[in-house]
N, CA, C and O of each residue as an XYZ file, in Angstrom:
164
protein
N      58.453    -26.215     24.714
C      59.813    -26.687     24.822
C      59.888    -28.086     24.210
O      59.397    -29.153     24.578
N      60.778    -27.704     22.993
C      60.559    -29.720     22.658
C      62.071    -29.807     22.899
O      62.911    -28.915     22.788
N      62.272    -31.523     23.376
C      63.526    -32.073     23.615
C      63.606    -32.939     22.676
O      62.708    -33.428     21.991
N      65.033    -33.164     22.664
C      65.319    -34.401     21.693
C      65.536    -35.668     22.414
O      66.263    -35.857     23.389
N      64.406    -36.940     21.451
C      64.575    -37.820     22.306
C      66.352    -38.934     21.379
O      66.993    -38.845     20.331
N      66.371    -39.624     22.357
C      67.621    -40.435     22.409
C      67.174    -41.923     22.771
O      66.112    -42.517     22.956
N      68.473    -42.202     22.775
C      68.624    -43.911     23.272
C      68.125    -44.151     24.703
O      67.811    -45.269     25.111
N      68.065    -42.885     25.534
C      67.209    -42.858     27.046
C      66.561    -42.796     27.556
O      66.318    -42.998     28.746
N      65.716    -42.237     26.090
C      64.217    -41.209     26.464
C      63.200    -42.449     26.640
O      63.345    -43.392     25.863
N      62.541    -42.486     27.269
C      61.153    -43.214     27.746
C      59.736    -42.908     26.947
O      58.926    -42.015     27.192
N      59.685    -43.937     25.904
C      58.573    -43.528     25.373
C      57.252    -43.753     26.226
O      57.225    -44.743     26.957
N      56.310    -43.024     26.189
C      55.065    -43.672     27.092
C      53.911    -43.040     26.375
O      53.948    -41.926     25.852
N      52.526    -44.130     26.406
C      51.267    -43.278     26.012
C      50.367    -44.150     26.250
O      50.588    -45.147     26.936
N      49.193    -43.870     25.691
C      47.771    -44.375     26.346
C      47.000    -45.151     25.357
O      46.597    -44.548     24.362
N      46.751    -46.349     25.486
C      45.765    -47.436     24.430
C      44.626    -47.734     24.885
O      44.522    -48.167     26.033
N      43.353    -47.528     23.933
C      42.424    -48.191     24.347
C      41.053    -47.340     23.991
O      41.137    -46.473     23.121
N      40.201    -47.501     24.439
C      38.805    -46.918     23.813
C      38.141    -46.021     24.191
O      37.759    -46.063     25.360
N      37.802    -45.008     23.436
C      36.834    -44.012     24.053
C      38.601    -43.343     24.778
O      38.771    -43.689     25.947
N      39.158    -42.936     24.484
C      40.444    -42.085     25.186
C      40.494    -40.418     24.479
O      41.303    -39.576     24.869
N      39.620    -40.201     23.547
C      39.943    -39.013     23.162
C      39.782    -37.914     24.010
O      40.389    -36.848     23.909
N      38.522    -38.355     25.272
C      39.083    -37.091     26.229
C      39.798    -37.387     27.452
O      40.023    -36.568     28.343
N      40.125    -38.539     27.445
C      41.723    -38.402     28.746
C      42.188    -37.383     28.772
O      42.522    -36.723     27.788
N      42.326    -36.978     30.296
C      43.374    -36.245     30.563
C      44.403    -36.286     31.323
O      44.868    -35.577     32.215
N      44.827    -37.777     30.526
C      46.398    -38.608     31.430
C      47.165    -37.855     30.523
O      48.124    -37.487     31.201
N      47.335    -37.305     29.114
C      48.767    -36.403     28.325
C      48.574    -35.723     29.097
O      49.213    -35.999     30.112
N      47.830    -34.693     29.193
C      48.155    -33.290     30.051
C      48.703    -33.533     31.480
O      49.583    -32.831     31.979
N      48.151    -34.515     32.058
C      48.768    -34.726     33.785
C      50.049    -35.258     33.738
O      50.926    -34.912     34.530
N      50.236    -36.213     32.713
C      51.321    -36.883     32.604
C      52.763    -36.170     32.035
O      53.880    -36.525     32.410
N      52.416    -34.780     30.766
C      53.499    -34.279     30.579
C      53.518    -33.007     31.661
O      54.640    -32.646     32.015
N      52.549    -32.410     32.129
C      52.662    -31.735     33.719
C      54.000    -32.082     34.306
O      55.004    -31.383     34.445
N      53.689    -33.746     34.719
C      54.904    -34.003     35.800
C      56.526    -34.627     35.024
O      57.590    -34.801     35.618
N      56.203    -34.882     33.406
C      57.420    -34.674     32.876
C      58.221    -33.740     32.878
O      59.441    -33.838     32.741
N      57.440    -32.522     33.071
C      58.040    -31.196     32.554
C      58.542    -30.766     34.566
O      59.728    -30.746     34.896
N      57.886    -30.602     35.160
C      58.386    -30.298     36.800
C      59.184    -31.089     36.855
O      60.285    -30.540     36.898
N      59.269    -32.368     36.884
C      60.519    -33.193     37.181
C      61.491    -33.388     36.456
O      62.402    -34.071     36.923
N      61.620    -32.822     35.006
C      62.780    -33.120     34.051
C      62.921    -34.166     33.818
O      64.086    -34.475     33.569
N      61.814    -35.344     33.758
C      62.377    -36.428     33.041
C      62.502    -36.633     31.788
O      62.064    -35.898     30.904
N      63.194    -37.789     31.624
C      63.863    -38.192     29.731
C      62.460    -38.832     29.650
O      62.616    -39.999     30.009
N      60.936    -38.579     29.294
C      59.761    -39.038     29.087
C      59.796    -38.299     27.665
O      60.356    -37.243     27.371
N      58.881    -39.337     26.713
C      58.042    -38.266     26.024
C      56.847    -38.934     25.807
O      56.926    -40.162     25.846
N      55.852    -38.487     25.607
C      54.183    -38.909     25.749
C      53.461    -39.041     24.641
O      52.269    -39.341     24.713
């Protein structure tokens, strides 16, 4: 499901080292997507 972002949407993401296997995108768009927020990751 992609949304279109706007003047509301909340950009957010992750900086820093050694991050290629985080798994803050996946948890983080998890609870974008259950809660319907204007996020994108």
């Amino acid at each position: 499901m992609k949304k279109e972002i706007n003047g509301k949407t909340k950009i957010i993401g992750l900086i820093g080292e050694n991050i290629e296997n985080s798994l803050s995108p996946f948890i983080h768009n998890q609870i974008i997507i259950k809660y319907s927020l204007d996020f994108c990751y």
